[in-house]
DSSP file (Angstrom, degrees, kcal/mol; ACC not computed):
  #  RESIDUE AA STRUCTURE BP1 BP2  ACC     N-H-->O    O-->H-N    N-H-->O    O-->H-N    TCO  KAPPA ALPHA  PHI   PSI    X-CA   Y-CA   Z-CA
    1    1 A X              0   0    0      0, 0.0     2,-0.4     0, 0.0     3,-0.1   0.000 360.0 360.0 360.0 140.9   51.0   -6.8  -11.5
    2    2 A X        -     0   0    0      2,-0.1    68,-0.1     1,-0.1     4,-0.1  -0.469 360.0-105.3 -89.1 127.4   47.9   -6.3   -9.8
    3    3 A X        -     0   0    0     -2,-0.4     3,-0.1     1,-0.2    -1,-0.1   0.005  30.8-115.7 -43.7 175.4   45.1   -8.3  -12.2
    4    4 A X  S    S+     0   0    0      2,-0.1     3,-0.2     1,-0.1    -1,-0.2   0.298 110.6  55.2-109.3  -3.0   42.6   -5.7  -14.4
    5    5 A X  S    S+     0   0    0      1,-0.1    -1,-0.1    39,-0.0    38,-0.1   0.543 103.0  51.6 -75.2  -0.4   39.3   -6.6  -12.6
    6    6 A X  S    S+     0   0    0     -3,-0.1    40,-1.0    39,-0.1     2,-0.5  -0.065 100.4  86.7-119.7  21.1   40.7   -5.8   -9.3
    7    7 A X  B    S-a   46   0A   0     -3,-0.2     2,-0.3    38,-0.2    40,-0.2  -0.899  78.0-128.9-110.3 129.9   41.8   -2.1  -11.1
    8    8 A X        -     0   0    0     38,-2.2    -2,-0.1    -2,-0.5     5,-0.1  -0.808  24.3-130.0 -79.2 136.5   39.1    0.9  -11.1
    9    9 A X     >  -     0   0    0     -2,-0.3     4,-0.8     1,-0.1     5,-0.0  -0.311  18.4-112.6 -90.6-174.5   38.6    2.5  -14.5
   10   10 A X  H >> S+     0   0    0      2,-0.2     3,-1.6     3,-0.1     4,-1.5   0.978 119.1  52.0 -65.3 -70.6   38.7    6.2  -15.1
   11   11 A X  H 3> S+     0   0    0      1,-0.3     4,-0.9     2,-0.3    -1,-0.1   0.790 106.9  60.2 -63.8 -46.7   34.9    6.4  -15.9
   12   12 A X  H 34 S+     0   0    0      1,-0.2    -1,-0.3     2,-0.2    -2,-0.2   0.872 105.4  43.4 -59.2 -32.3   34.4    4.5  -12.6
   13   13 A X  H <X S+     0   0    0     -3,-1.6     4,-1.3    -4,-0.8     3,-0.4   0.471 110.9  55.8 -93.5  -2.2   36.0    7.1  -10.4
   14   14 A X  H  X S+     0   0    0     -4,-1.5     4,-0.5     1,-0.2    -1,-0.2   0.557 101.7  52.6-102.6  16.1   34.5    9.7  -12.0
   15   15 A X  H  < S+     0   0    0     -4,-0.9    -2,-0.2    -5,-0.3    -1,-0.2   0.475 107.7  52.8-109.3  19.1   31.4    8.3  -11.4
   16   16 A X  H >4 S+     0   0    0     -3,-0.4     3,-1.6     2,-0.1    -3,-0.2   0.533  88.8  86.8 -89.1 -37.1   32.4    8.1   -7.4
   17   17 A X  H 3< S+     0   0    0     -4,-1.3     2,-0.3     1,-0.3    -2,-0.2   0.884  92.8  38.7 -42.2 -50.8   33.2   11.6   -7.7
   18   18 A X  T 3< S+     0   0    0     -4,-0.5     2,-0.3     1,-0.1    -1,-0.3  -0.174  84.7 107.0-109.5  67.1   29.7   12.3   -7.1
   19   19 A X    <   -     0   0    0     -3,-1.6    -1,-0.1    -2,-0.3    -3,-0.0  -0.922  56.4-163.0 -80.3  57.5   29.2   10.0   -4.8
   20   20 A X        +     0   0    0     -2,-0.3     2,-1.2     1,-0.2    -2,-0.0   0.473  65.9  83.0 -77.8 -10.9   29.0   12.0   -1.4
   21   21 A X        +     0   0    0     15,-0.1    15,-0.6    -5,-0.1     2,-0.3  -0.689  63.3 118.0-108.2 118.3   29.6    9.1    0.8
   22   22 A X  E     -B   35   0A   0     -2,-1.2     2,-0.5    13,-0.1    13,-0.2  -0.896  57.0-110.9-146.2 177.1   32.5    8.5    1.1
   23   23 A X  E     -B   34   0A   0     11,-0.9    11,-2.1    -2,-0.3     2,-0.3  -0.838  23.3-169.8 -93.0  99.9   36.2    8.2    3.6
   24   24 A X  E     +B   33   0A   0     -2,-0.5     2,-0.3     9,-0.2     9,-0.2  -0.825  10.7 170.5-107.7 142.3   38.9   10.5    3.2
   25   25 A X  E     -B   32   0A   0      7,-0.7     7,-2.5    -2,-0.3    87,-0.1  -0.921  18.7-127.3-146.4 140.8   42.2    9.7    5.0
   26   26 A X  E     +B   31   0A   0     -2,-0.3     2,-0.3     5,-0.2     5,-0.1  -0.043  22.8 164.5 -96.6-177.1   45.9   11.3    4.9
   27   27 A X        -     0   0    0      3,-0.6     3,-0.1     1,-0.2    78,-0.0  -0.940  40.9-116.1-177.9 132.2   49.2   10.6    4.4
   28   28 A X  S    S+     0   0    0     -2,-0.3    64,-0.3     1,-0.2    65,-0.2   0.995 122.6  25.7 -63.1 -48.6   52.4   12.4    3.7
   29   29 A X  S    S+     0   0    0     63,-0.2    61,-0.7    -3,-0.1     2,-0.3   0.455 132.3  16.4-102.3   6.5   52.8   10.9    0.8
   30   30 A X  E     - C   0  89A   0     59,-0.2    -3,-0.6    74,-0.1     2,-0.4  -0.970  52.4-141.6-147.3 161.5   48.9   10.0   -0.2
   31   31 A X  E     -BC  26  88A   0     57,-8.0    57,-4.3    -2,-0.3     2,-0.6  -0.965  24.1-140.0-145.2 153.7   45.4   10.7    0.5
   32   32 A X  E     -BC  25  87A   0     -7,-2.5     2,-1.3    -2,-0.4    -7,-0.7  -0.787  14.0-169.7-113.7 116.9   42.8    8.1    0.6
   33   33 A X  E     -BC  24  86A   0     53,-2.1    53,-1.3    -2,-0.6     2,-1.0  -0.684  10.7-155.9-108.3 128.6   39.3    7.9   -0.5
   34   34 A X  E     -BC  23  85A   0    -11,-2.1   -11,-0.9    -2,-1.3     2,-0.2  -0.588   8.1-173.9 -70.2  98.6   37.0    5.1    0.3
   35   35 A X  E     -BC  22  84A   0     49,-2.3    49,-2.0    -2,-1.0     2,-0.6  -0.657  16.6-148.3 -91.8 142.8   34.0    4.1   -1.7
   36   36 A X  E     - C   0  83A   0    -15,-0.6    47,-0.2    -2,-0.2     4,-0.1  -0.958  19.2-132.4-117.6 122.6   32.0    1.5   -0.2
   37   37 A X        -     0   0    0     45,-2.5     5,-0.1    -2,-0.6     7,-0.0  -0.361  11.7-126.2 -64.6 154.1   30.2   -0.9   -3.0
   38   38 A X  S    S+     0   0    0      1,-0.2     2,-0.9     2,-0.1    -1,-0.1   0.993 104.1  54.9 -54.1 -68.3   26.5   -1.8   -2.9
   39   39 A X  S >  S-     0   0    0      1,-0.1     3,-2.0     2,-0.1    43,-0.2  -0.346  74.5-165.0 -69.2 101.2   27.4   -5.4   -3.2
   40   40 A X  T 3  S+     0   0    0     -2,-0.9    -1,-0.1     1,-0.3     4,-0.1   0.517  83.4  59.9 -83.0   8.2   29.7   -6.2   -0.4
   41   41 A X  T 3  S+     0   0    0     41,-0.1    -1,-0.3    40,-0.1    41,-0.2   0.539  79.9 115.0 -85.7 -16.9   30.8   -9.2   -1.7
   42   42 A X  S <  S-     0   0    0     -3,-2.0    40,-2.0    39,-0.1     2,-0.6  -0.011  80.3 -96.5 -51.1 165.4   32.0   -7.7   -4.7
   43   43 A X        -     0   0    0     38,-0.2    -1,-0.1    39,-0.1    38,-0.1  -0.618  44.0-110.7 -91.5 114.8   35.6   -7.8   -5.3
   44   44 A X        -     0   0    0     -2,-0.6     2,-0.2    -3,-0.1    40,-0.1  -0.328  27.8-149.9 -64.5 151.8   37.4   -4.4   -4.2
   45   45 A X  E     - d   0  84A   0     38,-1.9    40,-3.8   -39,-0.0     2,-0.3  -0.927  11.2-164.3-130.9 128.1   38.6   -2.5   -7.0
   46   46 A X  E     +ad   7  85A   0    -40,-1.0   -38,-2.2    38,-0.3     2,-0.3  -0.937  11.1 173.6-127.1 110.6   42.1   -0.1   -6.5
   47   47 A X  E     - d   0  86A   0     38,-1.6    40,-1.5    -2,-0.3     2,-0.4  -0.848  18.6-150.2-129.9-168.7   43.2    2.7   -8.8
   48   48 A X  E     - d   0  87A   0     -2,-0.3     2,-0.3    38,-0.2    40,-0.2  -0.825  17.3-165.1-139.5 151.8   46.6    5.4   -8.0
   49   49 A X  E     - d   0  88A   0     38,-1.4    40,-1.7    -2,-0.4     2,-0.3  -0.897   8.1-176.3-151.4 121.6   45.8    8.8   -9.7
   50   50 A X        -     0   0    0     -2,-0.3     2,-0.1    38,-0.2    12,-0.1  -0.960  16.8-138.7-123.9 155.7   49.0   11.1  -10.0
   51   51 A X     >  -     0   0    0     -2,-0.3     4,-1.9     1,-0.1    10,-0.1  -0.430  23.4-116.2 -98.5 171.5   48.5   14.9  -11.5
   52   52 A X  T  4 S+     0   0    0      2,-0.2    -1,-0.1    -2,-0.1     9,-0.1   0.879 113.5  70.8 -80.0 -26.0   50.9   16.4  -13.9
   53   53 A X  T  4 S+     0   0    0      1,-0.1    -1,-0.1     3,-0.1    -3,-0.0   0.910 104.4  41.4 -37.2 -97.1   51.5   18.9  -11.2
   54   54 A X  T  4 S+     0   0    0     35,-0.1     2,-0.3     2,-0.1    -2,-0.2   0.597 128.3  18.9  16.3-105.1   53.1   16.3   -9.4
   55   55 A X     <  -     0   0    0     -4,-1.9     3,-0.1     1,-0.1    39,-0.0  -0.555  62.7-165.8 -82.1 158.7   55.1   14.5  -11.9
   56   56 A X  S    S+     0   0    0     -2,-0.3     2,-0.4     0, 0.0     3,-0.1  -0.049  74.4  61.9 -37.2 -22.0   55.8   16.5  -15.2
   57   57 A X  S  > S-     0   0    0      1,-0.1     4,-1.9    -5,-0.1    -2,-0.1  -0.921  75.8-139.7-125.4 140.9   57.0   13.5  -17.1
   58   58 A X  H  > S+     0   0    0     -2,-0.4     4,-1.5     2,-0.2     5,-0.6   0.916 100.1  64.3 -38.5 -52.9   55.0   10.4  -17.9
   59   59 A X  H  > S+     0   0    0      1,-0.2     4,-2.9     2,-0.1     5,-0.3   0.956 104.8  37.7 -42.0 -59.9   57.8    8.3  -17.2
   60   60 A X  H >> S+     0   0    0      2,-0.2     4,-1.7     3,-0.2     3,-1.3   0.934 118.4  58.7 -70.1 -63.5   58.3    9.1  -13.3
   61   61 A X  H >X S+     0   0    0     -4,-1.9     4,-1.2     1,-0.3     3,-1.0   0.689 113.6  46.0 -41.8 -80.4   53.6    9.1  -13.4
   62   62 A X  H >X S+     0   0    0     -4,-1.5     4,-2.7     1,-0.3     3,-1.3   0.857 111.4  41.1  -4.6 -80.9   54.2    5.7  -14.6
   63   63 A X  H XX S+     0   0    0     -4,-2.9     4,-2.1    -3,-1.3     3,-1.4   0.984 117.9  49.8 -59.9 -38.2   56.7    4.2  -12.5
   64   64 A X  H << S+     0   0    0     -4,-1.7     4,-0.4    -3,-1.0    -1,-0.3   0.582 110.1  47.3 -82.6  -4.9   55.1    5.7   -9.4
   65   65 A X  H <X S+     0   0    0     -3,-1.3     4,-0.8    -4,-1.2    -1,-0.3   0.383 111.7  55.2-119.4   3.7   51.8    4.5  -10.3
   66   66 A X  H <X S+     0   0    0     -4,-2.7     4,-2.4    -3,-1.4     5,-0.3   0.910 111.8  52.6 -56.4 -82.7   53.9    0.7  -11.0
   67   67 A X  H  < S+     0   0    0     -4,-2.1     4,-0.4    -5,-0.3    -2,-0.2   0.485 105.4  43.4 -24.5 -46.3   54.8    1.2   -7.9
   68   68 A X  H >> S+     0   0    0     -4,-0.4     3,-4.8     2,-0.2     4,-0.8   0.986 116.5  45.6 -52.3 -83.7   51.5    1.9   -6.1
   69   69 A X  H 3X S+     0   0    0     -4,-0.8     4,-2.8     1,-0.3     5,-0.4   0.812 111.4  62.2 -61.1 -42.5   49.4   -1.2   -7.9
   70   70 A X  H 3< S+     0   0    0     -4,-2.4     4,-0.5     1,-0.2    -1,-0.3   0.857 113.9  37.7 -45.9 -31.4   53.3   -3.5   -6.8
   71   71 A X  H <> S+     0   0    0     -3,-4.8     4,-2.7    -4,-0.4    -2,-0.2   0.925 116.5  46.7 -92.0 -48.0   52.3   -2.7   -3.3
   72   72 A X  H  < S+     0   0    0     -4,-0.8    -2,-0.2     1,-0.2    -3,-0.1   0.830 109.6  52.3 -33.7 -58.5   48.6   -3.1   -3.6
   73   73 A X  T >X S+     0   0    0     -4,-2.8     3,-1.2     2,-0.2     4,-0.8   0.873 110.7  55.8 -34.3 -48.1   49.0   -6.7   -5.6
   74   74 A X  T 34 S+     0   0    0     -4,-0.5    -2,-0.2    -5,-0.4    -1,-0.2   0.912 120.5  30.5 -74.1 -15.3   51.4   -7.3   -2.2
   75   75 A X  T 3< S+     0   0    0     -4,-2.7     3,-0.4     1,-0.1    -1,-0.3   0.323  87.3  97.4-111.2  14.3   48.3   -6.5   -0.2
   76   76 A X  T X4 S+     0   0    0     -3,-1.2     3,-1.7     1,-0.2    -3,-0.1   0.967  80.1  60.8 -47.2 -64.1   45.3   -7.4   -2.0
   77   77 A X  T 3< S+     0   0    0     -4,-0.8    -1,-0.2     1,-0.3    -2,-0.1   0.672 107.5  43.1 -31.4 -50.0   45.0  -10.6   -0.2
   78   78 A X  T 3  S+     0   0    0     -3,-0.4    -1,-0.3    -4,-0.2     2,-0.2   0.338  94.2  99.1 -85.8   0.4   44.6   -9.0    3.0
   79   79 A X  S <  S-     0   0    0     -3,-1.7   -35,-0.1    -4,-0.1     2,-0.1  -0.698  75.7-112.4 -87.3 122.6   42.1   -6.1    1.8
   80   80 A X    >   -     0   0    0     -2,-0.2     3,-0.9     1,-0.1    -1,-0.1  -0.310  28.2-113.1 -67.4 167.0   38.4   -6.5    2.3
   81   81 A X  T 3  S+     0   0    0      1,-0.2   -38,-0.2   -38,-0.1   -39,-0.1  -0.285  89.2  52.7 -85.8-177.5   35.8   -7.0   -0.5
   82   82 A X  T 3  S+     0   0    0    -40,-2.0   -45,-2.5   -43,-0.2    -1,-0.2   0.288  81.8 104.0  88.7 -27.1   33.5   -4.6   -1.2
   83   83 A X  E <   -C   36   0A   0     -3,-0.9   -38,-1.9   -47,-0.2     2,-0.6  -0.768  51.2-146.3-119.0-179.4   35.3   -1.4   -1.6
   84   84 A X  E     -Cd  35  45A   0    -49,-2.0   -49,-2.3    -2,-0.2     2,-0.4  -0.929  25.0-166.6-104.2 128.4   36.6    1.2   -4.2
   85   85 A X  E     -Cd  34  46A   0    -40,-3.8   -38,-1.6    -2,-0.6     2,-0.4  -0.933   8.6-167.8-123.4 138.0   39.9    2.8   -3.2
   86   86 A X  E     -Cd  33  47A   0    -53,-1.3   -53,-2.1    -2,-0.4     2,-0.6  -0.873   3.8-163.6 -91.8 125.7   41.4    5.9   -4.9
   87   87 A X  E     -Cd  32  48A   0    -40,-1.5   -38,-1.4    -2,-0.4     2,-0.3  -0.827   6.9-175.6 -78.1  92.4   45.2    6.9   -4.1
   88   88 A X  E     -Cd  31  49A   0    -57,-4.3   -57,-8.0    -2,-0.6   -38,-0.2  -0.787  23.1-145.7 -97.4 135.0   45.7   10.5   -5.2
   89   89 A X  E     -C   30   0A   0    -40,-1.7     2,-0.3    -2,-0.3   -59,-0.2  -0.264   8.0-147.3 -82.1-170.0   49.4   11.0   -4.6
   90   90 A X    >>  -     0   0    0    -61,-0.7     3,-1.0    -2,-0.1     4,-0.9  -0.943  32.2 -92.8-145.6 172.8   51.0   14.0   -3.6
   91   91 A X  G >4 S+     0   0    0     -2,-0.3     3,-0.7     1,-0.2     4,-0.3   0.886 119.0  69.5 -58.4 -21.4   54.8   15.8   -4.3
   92   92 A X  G >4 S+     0   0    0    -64,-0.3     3,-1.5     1,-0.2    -1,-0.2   0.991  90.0  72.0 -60.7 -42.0   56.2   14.0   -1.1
   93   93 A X  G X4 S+     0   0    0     -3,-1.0     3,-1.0     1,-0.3    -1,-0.2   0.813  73.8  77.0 -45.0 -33.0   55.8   10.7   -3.2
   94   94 A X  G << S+     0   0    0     -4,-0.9    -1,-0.3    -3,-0.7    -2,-0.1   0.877  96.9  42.0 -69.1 -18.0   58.4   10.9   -5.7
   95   95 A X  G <  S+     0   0    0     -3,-1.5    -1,-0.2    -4,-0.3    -2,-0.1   0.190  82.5 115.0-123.8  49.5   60.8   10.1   -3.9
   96   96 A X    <   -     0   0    0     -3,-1.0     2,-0.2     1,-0.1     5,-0.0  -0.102  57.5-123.6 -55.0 161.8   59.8    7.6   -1.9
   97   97 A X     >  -     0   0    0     -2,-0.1     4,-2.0     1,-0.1     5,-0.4  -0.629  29.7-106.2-107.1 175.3   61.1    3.9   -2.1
   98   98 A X  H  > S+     0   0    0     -2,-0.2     4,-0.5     2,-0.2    -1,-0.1   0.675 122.8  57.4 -65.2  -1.2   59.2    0.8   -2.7
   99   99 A X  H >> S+     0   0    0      2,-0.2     4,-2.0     1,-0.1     3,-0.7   0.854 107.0  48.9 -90.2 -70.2   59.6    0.1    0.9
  100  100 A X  H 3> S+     0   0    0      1,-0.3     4,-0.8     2,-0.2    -2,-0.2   0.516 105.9  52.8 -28.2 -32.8   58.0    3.3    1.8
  101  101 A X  H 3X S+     0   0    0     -4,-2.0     4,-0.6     2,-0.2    -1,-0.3   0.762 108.8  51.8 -67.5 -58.8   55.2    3.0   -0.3
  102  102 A X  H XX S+     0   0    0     -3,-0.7     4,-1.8    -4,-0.5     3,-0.5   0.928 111.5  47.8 -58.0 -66.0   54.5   -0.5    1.3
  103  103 A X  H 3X S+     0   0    0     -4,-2.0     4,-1.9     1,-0.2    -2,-0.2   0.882 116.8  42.0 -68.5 -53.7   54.7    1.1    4.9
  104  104 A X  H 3< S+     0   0    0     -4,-0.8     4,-0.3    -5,-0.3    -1,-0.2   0.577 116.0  52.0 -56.1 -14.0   52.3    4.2    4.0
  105  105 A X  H <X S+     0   0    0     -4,-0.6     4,-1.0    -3,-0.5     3,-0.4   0.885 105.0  49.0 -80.8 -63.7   50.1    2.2    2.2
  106  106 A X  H  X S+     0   0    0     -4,-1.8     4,-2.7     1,-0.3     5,-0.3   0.838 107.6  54.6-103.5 -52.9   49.6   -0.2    4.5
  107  107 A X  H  X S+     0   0    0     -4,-1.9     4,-1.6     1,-0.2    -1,-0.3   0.829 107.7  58.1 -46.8 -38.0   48.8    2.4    7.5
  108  108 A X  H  > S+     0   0    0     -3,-0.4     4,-1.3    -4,-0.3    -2,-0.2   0.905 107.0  36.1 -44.5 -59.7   46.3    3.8    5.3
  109  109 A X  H  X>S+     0   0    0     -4,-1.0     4,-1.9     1,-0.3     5,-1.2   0.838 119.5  54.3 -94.5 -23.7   44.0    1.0    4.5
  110  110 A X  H  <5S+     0   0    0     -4,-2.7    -1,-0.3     2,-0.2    -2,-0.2   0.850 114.2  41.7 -35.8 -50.2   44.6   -0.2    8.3
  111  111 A X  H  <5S+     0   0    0     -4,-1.6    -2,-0.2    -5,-0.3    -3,-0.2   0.877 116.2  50.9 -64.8 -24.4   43.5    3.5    9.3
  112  112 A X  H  <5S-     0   0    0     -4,-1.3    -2,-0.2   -87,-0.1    -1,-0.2   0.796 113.7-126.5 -86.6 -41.0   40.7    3.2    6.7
  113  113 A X  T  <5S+     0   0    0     -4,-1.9    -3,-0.2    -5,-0.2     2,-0.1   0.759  74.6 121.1  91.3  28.8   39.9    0.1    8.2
  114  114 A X      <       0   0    0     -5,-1.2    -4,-0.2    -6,-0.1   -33,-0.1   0.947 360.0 360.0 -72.2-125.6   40.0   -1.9    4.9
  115  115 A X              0   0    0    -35,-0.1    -5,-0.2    -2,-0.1    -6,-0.0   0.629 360.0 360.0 -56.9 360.0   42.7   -4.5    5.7
């Protein structure tokens, strides 16, 4: 599990919501925005946001947003400091595998230019 300083809160992304510079980049199954922190030593911070649109049940929000932070944790390491990234998922994502996730993920913050 990906540690809780290295998590974004709720109150944090909505105070990057108006925040006009920012990255967006897409995904079948995500889309990604990039916040870049003042201090760019700071320790990047990661959060998954799925709607109830989406999912309907907690359960599957839950597991799919386990799922995100399981791949993140595997890719922290590699991840520069300094930014915020949001994952808003989208319906292709539910029924992705963990593998899949990993592989979308990973193109992202590569495209984003993050890892």
């Amino acid at each position: 599990m990906l540690p809780k300083k290295h998590k974004a809160t709720s109150a944090q992304v909505e105070a990057l919501k108006k925040i006009p510079q920012k990255k967006t980049h897409h995904s079948p199954s995500f889309t990604l925005l990039v916040y870049k922190k003042r201090d760019q030593k700071e320790v990047s911070t990661i959060t998954f946001i799925i709607s109830k649109k989406i999912a309907t049940k907690a359960v599957l929000r839950n597991k799919l947003k386990r799922r995100g932070y399981s791949v993140a944790q595997e890719l922290f390491f590699r991840i520069q400091t300094g930014f915020t990234l949001v994952f808003y998922f989208k319906k292709e994502s539910v029924h992705k595998t963990h593998k899949e996730f990993f592989l979308e993920i990973q193109k992202l913050l590569k495209e984003a230019h993050v890892l």
